[in-house]
N, C-alpha and C positions, 0 to 999 in steps of 0.2 A: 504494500500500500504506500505510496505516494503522497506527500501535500503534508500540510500542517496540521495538526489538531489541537484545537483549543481547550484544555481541560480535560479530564475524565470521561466526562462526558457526551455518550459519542448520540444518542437518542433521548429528544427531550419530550415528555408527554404534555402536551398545550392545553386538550381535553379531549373526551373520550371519542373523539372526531380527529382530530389532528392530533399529527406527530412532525416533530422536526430532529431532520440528521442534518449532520455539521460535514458528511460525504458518505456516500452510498459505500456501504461493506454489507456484501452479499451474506458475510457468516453472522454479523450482527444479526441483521433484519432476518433470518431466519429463525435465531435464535428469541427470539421478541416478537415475533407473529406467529400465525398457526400456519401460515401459508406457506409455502417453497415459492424462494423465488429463486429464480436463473441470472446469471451474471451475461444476460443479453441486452441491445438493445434495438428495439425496430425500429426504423425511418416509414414513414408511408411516403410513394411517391403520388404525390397529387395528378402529375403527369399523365402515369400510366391507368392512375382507374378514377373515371370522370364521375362514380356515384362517391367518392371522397370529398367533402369541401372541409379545407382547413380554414379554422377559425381561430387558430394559434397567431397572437401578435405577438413580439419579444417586448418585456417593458423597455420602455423610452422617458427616461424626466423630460416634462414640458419645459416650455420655458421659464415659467412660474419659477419652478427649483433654482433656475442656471441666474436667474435676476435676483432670489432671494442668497442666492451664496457671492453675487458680484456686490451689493449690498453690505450685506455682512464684509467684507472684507475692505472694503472702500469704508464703514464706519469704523472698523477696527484701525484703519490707517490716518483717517483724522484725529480720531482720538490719541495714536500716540504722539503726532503731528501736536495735538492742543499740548499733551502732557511737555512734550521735549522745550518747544516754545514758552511755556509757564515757567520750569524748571530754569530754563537758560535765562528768563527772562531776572528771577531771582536772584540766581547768581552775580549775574550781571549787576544787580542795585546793592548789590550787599559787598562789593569791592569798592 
């Protein structure tokens, strides 16, 4: 197995509907459900069989996110901006 692990903890129970893994290990989740599962994975080609319609989007942050993190960091830079100018400005009167 590959990648990092964060903690102990490899399967977290959210409630009796959801579960979350921190990355798929085929002998965990065997071990933790009633079910077998297979270290497979299937691709459907949308291509080949037209009664298929995928309705899989990947997330995407809107732009909402990308203006609230440009924000945030344009506040954060005036603010040290005010702090450095106040500080310097002090020092400056107190010579």
């Amino acid at each position: 197995m590959s990648g990092i692990a964060l903690g102990e903890k490899k399967l977290e129970v959210i409630n009796s509907n959801i579960n979350r893994v921190q990355r798929i290990d085929v002998e965990n989740l065997n071990n933790f459900y009633s079910s077998k599962f297979l270290p497979y994975m299937i691709y459907l080609e949308p291509l080949l069989d037209r009664n298929y319609e995928s309705s899989f989007k990947l997330p995407a942050p809107g732009s909402d996110k990308n203006y609230g993190y440009a924000f945030q960091w344009f506040a954060f830079a005036l603010t040290l901006l005010i702090i450095f100018l106040r500080l310097g400005i002090k020092t400056h009167n107190d010579k």
